[in-house]
C-alpha positions as CSV (number, residue, x, y, z in Angstrom):
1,X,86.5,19.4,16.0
2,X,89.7,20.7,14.2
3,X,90.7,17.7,12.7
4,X,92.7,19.9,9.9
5,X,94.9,22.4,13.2
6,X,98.4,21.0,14.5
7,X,96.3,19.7,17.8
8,X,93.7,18.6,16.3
9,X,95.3,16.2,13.5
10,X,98.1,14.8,16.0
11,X,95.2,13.8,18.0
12,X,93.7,12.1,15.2
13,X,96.7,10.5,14.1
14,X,96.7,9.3,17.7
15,X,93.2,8.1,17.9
16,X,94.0,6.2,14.4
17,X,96.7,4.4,15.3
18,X,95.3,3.2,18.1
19,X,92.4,2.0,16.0
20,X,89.8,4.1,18.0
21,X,86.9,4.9,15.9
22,X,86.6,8.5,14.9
23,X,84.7,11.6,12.8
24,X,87.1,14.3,11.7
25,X,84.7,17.2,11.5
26,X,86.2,19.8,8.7
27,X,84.5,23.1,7.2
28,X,86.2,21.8,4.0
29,X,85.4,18.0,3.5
30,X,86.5,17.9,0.2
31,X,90.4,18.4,0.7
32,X,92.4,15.7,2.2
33,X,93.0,15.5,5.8
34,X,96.7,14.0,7.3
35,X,96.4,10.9,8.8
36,X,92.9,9.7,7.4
37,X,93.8,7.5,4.9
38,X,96.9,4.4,5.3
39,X,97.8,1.1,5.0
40,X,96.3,-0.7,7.8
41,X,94.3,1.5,9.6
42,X,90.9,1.7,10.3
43,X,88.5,4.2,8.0
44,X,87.8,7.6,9.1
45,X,84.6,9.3,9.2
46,X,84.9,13.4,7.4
47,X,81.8,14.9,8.0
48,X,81.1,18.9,7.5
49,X,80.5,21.1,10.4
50,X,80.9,24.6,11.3
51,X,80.8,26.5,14.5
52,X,78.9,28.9,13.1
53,X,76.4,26.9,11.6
54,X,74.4,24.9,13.8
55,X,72.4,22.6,11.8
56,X,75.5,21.3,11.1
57,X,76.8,20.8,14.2
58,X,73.6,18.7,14.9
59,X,74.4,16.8,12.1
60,X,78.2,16.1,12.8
61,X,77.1,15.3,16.1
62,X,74.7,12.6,15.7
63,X,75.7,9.2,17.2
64,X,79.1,10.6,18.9
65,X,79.4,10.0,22.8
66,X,82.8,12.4,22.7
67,X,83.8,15.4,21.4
68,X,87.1,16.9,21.2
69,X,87.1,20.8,21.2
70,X,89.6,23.1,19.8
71,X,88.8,25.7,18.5
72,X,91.3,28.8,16.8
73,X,91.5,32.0,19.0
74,X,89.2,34.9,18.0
75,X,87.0,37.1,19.3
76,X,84.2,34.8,18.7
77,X,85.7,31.9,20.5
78,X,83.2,32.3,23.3
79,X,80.4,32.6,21.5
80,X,81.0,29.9,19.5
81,X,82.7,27.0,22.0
82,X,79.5,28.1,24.2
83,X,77.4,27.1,21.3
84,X,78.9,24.1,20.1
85,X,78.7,22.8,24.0
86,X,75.1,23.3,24.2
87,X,74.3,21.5,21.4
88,X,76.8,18.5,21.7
89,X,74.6,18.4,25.5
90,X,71.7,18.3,23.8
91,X,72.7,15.8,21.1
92,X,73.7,13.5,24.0
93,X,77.4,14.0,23.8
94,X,78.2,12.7,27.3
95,X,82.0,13.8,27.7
96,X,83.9,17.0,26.0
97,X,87.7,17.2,26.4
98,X,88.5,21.4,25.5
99,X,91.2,22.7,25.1
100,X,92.0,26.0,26.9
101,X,94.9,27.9,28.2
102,X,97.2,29.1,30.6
103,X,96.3,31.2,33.6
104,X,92.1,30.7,32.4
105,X,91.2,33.4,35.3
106,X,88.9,35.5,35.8
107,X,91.0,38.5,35.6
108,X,93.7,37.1,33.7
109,X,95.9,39.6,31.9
110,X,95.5,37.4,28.9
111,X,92.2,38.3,27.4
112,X,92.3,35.5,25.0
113,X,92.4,33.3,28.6
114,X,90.1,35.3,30.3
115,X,87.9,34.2,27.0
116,X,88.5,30.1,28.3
117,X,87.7,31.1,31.6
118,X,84.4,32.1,30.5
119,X,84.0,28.9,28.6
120,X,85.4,26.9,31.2
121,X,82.6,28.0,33.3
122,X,79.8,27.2,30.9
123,X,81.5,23.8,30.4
124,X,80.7,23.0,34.0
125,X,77.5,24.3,34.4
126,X,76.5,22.0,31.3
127,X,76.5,18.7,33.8
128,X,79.0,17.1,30.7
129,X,81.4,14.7,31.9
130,X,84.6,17.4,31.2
131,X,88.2,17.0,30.6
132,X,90.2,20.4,30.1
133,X,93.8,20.6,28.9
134,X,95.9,24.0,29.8
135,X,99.1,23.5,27.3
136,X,101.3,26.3,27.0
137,X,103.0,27.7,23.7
138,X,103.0,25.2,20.5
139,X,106.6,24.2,19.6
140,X,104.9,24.5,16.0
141,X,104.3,28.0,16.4
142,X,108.2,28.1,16.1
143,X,107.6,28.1,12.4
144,X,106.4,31.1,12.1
145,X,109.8,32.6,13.3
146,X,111.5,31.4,10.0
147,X,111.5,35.1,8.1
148,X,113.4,36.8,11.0
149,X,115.2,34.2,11.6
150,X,116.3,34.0,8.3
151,X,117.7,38.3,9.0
152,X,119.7,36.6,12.4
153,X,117.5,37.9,14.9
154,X,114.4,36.9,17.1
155,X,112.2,39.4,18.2
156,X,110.2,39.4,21.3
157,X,109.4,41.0,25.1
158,X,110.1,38.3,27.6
159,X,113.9,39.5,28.0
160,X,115.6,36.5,29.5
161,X,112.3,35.0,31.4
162,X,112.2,31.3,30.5
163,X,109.2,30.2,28.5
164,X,106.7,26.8,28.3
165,X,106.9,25.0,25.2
166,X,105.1,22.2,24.2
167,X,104.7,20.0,20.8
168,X,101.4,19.8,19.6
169,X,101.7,16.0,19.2
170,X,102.3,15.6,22.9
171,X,98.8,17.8,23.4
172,X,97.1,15.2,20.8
173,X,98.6,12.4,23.0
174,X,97.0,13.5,26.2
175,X,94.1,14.0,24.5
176,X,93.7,11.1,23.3
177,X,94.6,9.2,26.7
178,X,91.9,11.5,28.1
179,X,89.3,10.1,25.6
180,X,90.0,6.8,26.1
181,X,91.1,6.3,29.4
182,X,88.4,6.5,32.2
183,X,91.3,7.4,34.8
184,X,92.5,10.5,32.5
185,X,88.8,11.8,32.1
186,X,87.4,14.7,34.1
187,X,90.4,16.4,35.4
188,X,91.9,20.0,34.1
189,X,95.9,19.4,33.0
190,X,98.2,22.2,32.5
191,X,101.1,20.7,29.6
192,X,104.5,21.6,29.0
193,X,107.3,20.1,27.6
194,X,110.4,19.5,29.5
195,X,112.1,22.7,29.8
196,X,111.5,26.6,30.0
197,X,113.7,28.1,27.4
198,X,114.2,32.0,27.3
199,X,114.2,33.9,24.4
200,X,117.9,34.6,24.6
201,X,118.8,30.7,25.1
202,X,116.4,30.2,21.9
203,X,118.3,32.4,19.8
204,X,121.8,30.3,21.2
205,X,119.9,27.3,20.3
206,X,118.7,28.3,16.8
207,X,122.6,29.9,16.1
208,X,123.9,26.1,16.5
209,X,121.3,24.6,14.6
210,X,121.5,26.8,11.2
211,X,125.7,28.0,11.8
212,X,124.6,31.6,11.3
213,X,124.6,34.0,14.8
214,X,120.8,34.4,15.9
215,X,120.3,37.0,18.5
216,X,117.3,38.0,20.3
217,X,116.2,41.3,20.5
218,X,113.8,42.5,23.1
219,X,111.2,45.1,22.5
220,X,109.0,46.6,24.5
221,X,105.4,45.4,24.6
222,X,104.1,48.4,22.8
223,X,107.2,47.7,20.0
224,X,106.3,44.4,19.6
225,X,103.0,44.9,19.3
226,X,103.2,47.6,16.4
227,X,105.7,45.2,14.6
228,X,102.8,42.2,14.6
229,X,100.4,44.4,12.9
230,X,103.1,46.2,10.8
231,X,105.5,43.7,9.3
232,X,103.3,40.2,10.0
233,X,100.4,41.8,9.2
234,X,98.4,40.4,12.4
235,X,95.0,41.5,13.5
236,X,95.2,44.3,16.4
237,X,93.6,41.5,18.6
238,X,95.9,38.6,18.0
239,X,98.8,41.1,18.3
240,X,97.4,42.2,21.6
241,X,97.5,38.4,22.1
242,X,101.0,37.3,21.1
243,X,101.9,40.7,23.2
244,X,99.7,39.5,26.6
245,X,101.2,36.3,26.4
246,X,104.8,37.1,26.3
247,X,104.3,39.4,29.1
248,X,102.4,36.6,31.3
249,X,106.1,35.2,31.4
250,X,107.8,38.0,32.6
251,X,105.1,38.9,35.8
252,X,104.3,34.8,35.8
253,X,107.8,32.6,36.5
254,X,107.1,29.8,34.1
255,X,108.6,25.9,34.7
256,X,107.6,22.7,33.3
257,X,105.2,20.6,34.8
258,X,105.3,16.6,35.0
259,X,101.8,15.9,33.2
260,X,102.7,14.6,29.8
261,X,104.5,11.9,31.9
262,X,102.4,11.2,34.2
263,X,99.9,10.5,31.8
264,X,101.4,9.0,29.1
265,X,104.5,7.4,31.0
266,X,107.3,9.0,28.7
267,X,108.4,12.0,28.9
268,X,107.4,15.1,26.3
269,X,109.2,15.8,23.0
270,X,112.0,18.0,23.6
271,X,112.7,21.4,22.0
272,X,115.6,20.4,20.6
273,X,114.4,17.5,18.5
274,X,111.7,19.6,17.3
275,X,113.9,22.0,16.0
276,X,116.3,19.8,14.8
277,X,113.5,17.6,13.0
278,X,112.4,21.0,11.0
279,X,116.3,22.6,10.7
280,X,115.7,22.8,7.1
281,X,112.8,25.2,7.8
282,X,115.4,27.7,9.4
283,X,118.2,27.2,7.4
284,X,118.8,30.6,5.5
285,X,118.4,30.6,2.2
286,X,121.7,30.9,0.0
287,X,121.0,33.7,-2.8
288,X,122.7,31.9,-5.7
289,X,120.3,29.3,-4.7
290,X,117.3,29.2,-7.8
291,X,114.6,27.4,-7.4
């Protein structure tokens, strides 16, 4: 599930190359999914299925003996990961590898983690074979920094803690290794990539890569928060998010951890190479430039 998200399709692009058979389940079939079709690689299954549609969950299910969850944060999540567990049990799905999230406590100060915690829970009581991955921030979420950016600055409330980053193709390795490896299967893994990087370092990084200054500027939580729903037009609930997790690195001291190379025997992508591999995507746009 989530063939068409950033985890979802590196893990299929992982599973592919390898020439592991695989359904990519979609709620839109009809549009083209990365990394499906290609010169020498083995066919891909698209099927249908929704988590809020059952029947089609049955259906998608049929003849699988894994499942890959992921699943986009919402304030259905648990309702509908609970759902889609129970019926991948009872349509003889024998191992699910989820992925969850940082500090999945009971009384985490994330809600969106207490939310996996929850799930978590239900995973285990299910009697599935269970692999659970714990990666912190997507590198690709970087992106979605380009329009400030773009003004010189970086908004955010983690002062100068460092943060966890982590590309989303190194996630879809793991997962992969987790689906096909018998020694990977049934453990929970927290990811990271190489390096915490604070804001402040971010913006230092970002400066060399587009030759305009970057600065970060930090808000408070409650600031930060009001520009999410204000200017980037986010949901109260995923701002409350994006707020809860910045401030889990402030009261939580963050550092990488060494599973992406344990597992996989080479270390993560770096945040460097990420950013330079999308520089263009930063680069600010010259005003006598047309289109």
């Amino acid at each position: 599930m989530g063939a068409t998200g950033a985890t979802g399709n590196a893990l299929l692009h992982s599973l592919v190359t390898s020439g592991t058979p695989v359904r990519a389940l979609t709620r839109t079939p009809h549009r083209p999914i990365p990394g499906t079709t290609g010169a020498h690689r083995p066919p891909v299954e698209v099927q249908y299925a929704d988590a809020t549609d059952p029947h089609s969950l049955h259906a998608a299910f049929k003849g699988a003996d894994q499942l890959f969850l992921a699943m986009a944060n919402s304030p259905a999540q648990v309702e509908l990961e609970t759902r889609v567990i129970d019926i991948a049990a009872h349509a003889g799905i024998g191992h699910i590898v989820k992925i969850s999230a940082p500090a999945a406590e009971p009384d985490s100060p994330v809600a969106v983690s207490r939310g996996h915690h929850a799930i978590e829970e239900h995973l285990r009581a299910s009697g599935l074979t269970h692999t659970v991955l714990r990666p912190y921030a997507f590198t690709q979420n970087l992106l979605r920094l380009a329009p400030t950016v773009a003004q010189g600055v970086i908004l955010g409330t983690t002062g100068d803690a460092p943060c966890n980053y982590i590309d989303c193709r190194d996630i879809g390795d793991v997962a992969a290794a987790a689906l096909t490896r018998p020694d990977i299967a049934g453990g929970t893994y927290t990811l990271t990539g190489p390096e915490a990087v604070s804001s402040p370092d971010l913006a230092s990084r970002l400066t060399a890569l587009t030759g305009h200054r970057i600065r970060h500027v930090d808000l408070t939580p409650d600031e930060l928060r009001a520009h999410l729903v204000r200017n980037a037009h986010m949901p109260t609930w995923l701002a409350d998010h994006v707020t809860e997790i910045q401030q889990l690195a402030v009261t939580r001291t963050e550092s990488p951890t060494t599973t992406v190379i344990d597992v996989l025997g080479r270390p993560p992508r770096t945040l460097d190479a990420f950013l330079h591999e999308h520089r263009a995507h930063f680069r600010r746009q010259d005003p006598t430039e047309t289109a």
